[in-house]
C-alpha positions as CSV (number, residue, x, y, z in Angstrom):
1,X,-22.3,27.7,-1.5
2,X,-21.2,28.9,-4.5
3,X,-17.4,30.7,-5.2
4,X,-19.2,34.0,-5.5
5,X,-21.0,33.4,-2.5
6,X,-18.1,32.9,-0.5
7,X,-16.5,36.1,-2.0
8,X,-18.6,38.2,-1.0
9,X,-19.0,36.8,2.2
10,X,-15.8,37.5,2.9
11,X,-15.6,41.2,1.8
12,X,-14.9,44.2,3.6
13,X,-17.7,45.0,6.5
14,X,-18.3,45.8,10.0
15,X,-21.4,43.5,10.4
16,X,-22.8,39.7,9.0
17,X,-25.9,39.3,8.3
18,X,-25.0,36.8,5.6
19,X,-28.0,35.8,3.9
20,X,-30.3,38.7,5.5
21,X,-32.3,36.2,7.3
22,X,-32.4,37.1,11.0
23,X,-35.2,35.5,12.3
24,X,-33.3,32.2,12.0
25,X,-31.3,31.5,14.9
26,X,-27.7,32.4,13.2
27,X,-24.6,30.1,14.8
28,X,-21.3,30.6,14.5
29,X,-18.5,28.4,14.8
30,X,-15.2,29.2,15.6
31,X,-12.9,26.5,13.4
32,X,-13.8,24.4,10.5
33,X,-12.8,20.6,11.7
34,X,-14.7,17.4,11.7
35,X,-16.3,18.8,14.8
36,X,-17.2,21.9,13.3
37,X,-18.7,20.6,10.0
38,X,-20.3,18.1,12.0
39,X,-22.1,21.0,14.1
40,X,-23.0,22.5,11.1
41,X,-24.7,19.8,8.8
42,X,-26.6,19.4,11.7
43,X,-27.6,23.1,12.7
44,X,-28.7,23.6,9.3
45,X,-30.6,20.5,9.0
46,X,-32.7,21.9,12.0
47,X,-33.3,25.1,10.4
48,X,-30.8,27.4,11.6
49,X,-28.3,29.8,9.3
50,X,-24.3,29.1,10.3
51,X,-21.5,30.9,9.9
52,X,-18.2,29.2,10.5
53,X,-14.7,31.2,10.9
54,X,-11.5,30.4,10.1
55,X,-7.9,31.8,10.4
56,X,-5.7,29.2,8.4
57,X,-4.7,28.7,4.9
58,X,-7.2,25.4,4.2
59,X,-10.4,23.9,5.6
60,X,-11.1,21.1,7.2
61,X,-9.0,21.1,11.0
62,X,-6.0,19.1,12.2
63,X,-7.5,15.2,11.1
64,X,-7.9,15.5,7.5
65,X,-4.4,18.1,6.8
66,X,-2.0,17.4,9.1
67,X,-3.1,15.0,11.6
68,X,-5.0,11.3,11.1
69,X,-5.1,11.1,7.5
70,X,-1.4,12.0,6.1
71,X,-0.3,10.2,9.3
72,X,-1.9,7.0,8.4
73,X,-1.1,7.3,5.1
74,X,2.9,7.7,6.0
75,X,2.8,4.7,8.1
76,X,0.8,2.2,6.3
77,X,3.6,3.0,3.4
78,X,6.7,2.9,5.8
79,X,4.7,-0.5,6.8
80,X,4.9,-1.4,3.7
81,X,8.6,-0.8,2.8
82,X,9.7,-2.1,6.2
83,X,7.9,-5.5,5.6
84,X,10.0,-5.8,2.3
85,X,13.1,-7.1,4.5
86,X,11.3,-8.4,7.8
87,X,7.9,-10.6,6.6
88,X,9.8,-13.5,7.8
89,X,7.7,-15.5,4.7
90,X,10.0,-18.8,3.8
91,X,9.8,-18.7,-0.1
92,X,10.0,-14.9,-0.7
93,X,13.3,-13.0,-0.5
94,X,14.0,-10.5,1.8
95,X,14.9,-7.2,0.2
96,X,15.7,-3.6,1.0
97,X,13.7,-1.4,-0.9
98,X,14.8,2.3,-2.5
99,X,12.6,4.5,-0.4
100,X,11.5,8.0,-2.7
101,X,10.5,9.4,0.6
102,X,9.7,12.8,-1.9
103,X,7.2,10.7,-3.9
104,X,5.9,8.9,-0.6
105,X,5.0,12.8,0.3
106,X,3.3,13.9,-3.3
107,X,0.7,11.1,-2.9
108,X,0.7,11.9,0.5
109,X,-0.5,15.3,0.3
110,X,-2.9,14.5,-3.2
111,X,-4.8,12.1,-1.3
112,X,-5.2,14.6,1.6
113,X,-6.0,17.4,-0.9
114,X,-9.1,14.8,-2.3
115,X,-10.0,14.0,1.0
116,X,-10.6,17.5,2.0
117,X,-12.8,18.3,-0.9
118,X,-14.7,15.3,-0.6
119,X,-15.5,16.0,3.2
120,X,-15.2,19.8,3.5
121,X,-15.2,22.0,0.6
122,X,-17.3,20.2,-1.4
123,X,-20.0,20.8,1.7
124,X,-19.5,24.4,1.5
125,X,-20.7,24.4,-2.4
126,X,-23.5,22.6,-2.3
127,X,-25.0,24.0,1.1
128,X,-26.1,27.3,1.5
129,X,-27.3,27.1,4.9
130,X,-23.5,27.6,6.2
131,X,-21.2,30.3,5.5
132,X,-16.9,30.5,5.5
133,X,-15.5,33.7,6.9
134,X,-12.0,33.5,6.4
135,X,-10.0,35.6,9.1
136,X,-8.9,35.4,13.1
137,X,-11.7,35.6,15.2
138,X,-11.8,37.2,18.8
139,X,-14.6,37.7,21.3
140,X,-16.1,41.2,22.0
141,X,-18.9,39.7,24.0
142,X,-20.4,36.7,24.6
143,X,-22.3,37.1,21.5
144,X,-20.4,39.0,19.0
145,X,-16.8,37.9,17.7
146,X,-14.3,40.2,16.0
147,X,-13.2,38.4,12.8
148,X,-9.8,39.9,11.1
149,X,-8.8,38.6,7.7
150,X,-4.9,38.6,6.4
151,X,-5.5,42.2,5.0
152,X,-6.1,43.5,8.5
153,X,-9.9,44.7,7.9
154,X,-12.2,43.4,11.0
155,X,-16.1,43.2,11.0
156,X,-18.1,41.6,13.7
157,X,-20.1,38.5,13.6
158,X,-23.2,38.7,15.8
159,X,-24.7,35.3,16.8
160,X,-27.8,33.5,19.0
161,X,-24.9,31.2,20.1
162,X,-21.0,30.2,19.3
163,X,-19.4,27.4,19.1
164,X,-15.7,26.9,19.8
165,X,-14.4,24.5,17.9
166,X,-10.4,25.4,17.7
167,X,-8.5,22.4,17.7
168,X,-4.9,22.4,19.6
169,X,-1.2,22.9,18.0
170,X,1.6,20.7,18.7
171,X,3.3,22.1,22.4
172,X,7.1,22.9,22.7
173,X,8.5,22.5,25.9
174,X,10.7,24.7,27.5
175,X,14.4,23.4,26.9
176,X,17.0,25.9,26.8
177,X,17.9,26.6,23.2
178,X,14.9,24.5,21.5
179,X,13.3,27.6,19.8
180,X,16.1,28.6,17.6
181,X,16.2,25.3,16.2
182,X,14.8,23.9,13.3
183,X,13.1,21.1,15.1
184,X,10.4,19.6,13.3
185,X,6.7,19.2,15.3
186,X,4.4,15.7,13.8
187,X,3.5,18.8,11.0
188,X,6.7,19.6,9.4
189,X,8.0,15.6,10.0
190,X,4.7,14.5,8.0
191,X,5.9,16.4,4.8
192,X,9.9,15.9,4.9
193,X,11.0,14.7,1.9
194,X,14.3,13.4,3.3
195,X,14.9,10.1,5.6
196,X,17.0,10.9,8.1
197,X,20.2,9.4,9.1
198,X,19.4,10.0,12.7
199,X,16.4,11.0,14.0
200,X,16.4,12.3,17.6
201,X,12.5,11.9,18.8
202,X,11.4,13.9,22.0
203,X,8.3,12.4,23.8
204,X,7.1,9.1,24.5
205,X,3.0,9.6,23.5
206,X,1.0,7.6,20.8
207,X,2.2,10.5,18.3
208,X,5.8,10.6,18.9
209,X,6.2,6.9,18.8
210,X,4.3,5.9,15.6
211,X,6.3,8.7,14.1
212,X,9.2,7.3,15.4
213,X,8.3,3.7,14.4
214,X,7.3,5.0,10.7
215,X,10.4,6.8,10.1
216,X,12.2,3.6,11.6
217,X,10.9,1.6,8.8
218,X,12.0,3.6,5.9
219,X,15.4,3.3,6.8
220,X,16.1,5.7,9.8
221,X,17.9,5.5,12.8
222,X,16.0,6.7,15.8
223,X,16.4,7.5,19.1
224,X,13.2,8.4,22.0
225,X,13.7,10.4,24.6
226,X,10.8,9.6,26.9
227,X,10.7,12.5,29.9
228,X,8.9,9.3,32.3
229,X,7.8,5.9,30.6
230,X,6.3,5.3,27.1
231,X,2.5,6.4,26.8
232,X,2.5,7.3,30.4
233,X,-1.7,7.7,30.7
234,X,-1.7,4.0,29.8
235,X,-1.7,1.2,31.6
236,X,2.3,0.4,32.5
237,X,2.4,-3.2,31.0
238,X,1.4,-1.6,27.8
239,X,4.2,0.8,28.0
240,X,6.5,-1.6,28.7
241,X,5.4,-4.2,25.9
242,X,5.5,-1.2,23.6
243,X,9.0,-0.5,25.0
244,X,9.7,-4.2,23.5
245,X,8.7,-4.1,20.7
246,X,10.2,-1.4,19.6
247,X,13.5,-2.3,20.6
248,X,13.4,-5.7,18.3
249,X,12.8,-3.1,15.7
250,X,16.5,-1.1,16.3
251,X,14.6,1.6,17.9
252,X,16.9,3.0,21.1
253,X,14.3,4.4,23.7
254,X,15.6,6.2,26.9
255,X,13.1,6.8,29.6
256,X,13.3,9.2,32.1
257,X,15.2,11.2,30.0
258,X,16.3,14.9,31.3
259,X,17.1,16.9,28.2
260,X,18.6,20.2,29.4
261,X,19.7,21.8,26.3
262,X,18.8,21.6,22.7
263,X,21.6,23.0,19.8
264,X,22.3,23.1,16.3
265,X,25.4,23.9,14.2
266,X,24.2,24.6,11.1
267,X,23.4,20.2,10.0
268,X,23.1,18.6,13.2
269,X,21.0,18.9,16.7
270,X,22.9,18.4,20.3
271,X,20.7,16.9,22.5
272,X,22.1,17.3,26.2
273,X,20.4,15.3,28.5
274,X,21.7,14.3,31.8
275,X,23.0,11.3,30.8
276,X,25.4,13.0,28.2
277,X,25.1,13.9,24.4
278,X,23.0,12.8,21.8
279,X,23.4,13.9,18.6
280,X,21.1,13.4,14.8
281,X,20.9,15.3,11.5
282,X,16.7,15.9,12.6
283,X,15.2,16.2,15.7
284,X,11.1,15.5,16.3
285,X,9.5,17.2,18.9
286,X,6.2,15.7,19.9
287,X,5.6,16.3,23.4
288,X,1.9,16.8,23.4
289,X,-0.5,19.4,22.2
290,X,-2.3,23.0,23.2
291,X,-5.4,24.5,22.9
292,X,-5.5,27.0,20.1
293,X,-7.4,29.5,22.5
294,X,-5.2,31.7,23.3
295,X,-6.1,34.4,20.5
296,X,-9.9,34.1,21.1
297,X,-10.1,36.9,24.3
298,X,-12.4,34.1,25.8
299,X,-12.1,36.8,29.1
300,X,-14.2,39.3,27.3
301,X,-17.0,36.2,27.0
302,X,-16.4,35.0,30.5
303,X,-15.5,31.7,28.8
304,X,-13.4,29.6,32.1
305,X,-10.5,27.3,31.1
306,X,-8.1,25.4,32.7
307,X,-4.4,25.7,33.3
308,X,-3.9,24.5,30.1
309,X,-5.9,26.8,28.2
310,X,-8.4,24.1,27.5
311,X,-12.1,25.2,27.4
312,X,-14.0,23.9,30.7
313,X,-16.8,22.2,29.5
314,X,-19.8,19.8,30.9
315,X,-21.0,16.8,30.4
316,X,-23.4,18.2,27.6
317,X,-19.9,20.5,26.0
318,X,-21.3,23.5,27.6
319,X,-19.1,26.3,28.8
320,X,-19.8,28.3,32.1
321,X,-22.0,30.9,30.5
322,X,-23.9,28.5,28.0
């Protein structure tokens, strides 16, 4: 799809015909992730006309911005600089290296920038099958959605069938003070451009502990607060080995941990747990993550989901009124 295309897909309206073929079977998808693109390529392949909708800034979902790839990235580098002073190789000295956490971050974020052209936006401009909507969409029925862009102007999408394909945002537990901290979630602590001199992690899952081990290795200390054991769905030995391991590593993790209040006085957190007082210049909250359904007025649809917000689905990803 062409610039112009897009433009004018996106201008003011009530209704979306898009490219005025309506004896197609016309799909529209909710998000624009691997999921979503995936849907797509494959809708259009089969002959039917997509639109896909989205709210945020950039394409391409959670993996490819702020999730797998710049994670990966940040840890195969903090690998990298930690290895410098612990291969353990006779014949090669052991040195500290000068960590330029701000240049770790430019490439970073270049690389991610590439690899959502490569896999997203460079989709959208060569096939003109699917259709970007930019804007905050919202059930009216189970076949219409209410799109409204960052103006405020709203036009309905009318569709043979929807696919929700949303994605989930880093969850904040309820601790009394938390919110009017600047805590970081895996988002914000993905493009810091400082090290911290002590970085207070909250959670014990696969995100908060390679997070945790990455900013270990460029010269951090860290603390985990785990609220039961380390990756808790897991098998227990695993959590325990894990446990282990990061402890050769200078990591302190504290399981079980009861954090009852959350402060900060301007340059450092208070973290009150019931053991007593922990306090670090940044403090990482990665506790788990939520649907991002709760703007889509899935009630109107008569969408079900569970106490989580998550979509109830079957074993073919079909909702209740499929």
């Amino acid at each position: 799809m062409s610039e112009t295309q897009m433009n004018n897909c996106t201008s003011s309206g009530t209704t979306c015909g898009c490219d005025g073929e309506s004896e197609r079977l016309h799909i529209a998808i909710v998000g624009t992730g691997s999921g979503a693109f995936a849907a797509a390529i494959r809708a259009v392949e089969q002959g039917a006309r997509v639109t896909i909708i989205e709210g945020a800034e950039v394409i391409g979902g959670t993996c490819v911005n702020v999730g797998c790839v710049p994670s990966k990235i940040f840890i195969r580098g903090a690998n990298i600089a930690w290895l410098q002073g612990h291969h353990g190789v006779a014949g090669i000295p052991l040195t500290v290296p000068a960590v330029d956490r701000a240049a770790m971050v430019a490439q970073q974020q270049e690389w991610v920038e590439k690899l959502r052209h490569a896999k997203y936006e460079s989709i959208l401009e060569s096939n003109t099958g699917i259709t970007l909507i930019r804007g905050m969409a919202q059930f009216v029925d189970p076949h219409t959605l209410r799109v409204t862009d960052a103006e405020g102007s709203a036009r309905d999408i009318h569709a043979d069938r929807i696919l929700l394909a949303v994605g989930a945002h880093a969850s904040v537990p309820a601790i009394e003070g938390l919110v009017a901290t600047p805590f970081w979630t895996s988002t914000e602590a993905l493009v810091a451009e400082d090290v911290p001199e002590h970085l207070i992690v909250l959670g014990g899952s696969v995100v908060a502990l390679e997070l945790a081990q990455a900013f270990r290795h460029i010269g951090a200390r860290v603390t985990v607060l785990a609220r039961t054991t380390l990756l808790s769905r897991e098998d227990p030995d695993i959590g325990t080995y894990l446990k282990t391991l990061l402890d050769e590593e200078g990591i302190t993790v504290i399981l079980d941990a009861g954090v009852e209040r959350v402060d900060h006085d301007g340059s450092q957190f208070s973290v009150m747990t019931r053991e007593g007082e922990l306090r670090g210049d940044r403090l990482l909250v990665a506790t788990g993550r939520t649907p991002n359904t709760q703007t889509l007025a899935l009630e109107r649809a008569g969408v079900a989901t569970d106490r989580r917000g998550a979509i109830i689905v079957d074993d073919h990803m079909r909702t209740n009124v499929a």
